[in-house]
TISEKOL-649439 format. One record per residue (C-alpha): residue number from 1; x, y, z. Coordinates in steps of 0.02 Angstrom, whole numbers. Example, Ala and Ser with C-alpha at 12.3 -4.5 7.8 and 13.67 -1.06 7.14 Angstrom:
<node k="1" c1="615" c2="-225" c3="390"/>
<node k="2" c1="684" c2="-53" c3="357"/>
END
This chain:
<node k="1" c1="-5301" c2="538" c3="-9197"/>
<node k="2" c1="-5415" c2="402" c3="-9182"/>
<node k="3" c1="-5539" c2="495" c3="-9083"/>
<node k="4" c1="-5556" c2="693" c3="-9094"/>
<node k="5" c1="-5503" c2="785" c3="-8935"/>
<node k="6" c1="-5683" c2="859" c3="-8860"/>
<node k="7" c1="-5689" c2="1055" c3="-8878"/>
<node k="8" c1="-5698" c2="1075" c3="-8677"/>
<node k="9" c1="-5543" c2="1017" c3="-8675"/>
<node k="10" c1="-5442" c2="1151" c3="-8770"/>
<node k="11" c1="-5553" c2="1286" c3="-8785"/>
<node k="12" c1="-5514" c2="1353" c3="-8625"/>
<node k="13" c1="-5622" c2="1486" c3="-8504"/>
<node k="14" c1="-5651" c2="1661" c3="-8487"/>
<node k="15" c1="-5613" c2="1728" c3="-8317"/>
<node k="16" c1="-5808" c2="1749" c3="-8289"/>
<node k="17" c1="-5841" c2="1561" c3="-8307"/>
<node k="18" c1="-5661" c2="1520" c3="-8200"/>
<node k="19" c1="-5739" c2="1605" c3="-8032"/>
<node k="20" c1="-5926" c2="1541" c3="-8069"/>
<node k="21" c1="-5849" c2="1364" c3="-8058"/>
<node k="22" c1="-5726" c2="1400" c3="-7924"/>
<node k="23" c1="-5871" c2="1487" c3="-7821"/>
<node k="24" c1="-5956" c2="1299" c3="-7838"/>
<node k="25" c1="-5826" c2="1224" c3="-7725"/>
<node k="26" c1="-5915" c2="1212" c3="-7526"/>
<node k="27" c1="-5723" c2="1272" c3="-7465"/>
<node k="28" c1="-5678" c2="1428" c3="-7506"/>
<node k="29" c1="-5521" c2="1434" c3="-7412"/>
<node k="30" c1="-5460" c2="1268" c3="-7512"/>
<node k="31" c1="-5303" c2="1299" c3="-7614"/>
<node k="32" c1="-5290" c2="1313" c3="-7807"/>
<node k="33" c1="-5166" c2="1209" c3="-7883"/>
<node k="34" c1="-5097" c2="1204" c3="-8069"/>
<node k="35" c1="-5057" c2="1048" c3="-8176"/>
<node k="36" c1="-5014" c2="1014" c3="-8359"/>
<node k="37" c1="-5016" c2="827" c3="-8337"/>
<node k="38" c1="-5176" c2="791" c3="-8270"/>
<node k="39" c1="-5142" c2="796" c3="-8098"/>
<node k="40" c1="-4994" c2="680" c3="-8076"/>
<node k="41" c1="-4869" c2="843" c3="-8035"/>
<node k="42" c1="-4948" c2="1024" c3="-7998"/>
<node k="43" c1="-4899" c2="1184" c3="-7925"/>
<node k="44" c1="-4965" c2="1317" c3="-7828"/>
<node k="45" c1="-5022" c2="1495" c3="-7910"/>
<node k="46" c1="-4883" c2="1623" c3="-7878"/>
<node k="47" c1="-4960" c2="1756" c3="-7985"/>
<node k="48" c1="-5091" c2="1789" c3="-8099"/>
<node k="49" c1="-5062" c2="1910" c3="-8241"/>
<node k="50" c1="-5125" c2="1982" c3="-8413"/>
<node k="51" c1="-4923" c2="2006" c3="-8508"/>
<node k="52" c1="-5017" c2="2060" c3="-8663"/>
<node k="53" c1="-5179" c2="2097" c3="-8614"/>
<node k="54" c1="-5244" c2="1956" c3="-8715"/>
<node k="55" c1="-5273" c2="1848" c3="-8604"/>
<node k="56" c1="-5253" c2="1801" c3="-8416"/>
<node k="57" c1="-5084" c2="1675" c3="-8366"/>
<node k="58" c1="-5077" c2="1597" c3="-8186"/>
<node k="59" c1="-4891" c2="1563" c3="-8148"/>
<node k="60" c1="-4786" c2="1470" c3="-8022"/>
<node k="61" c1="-4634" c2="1576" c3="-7981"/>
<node k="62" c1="-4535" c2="1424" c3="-7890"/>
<node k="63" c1="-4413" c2="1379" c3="-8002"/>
<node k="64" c1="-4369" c2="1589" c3="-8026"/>
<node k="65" c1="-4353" c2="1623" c3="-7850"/>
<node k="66" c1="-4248" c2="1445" c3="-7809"/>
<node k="67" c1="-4140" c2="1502" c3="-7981"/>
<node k="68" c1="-4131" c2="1665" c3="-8049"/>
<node k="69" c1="-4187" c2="1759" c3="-7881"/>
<node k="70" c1="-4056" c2="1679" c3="-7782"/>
<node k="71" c1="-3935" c2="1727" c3="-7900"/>
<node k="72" c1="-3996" c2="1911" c3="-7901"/>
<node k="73" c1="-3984" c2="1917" c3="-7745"/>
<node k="74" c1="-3823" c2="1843" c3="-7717"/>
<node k="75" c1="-3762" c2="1993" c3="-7848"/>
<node k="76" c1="-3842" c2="2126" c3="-7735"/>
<node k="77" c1="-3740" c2="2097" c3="-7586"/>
<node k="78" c1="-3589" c2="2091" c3="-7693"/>
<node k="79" c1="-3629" c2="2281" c3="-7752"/>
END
């Protein structure tokens, strides 16, 4: 790369420092969204989880409950 990536970008943030800037925002009530392409799509937090204790993971569950759920479901009323 012509120009190194700036450590903010990928070093991430503890929980700690995630609420201290979320408490910044005047609206409280406002809703978190997620994005991976800097805004142009995102998602709202379904969950938020620690899988391996390592770390913490927000997730969307959308595409599981318009997929796998439905099918789940559908396989429940059959039994």
């Amino acid at each position: 790369m012509k120009h190194a990536i700036p450590d903010w970008v990928t070093r991430g943030k503890t929980i700690k420092q995630l609420i201290e800037e979320l408490k910044s925002f005047e609206d409280q009530d406002m809703e978190v969204r997620l994005s991976l392409d800097d805004g142009d799509t995102h998602a709202c937090i379904s969950l938020v989880t620690n899988d391996d204790k390592s770390f913490c993971i927000l997730k969307n569950s959308e595409a599981y409950h318009q997929n796998e759920w439905q099918d789940f479901m559908d396989d429940d009323e059959k039994r």
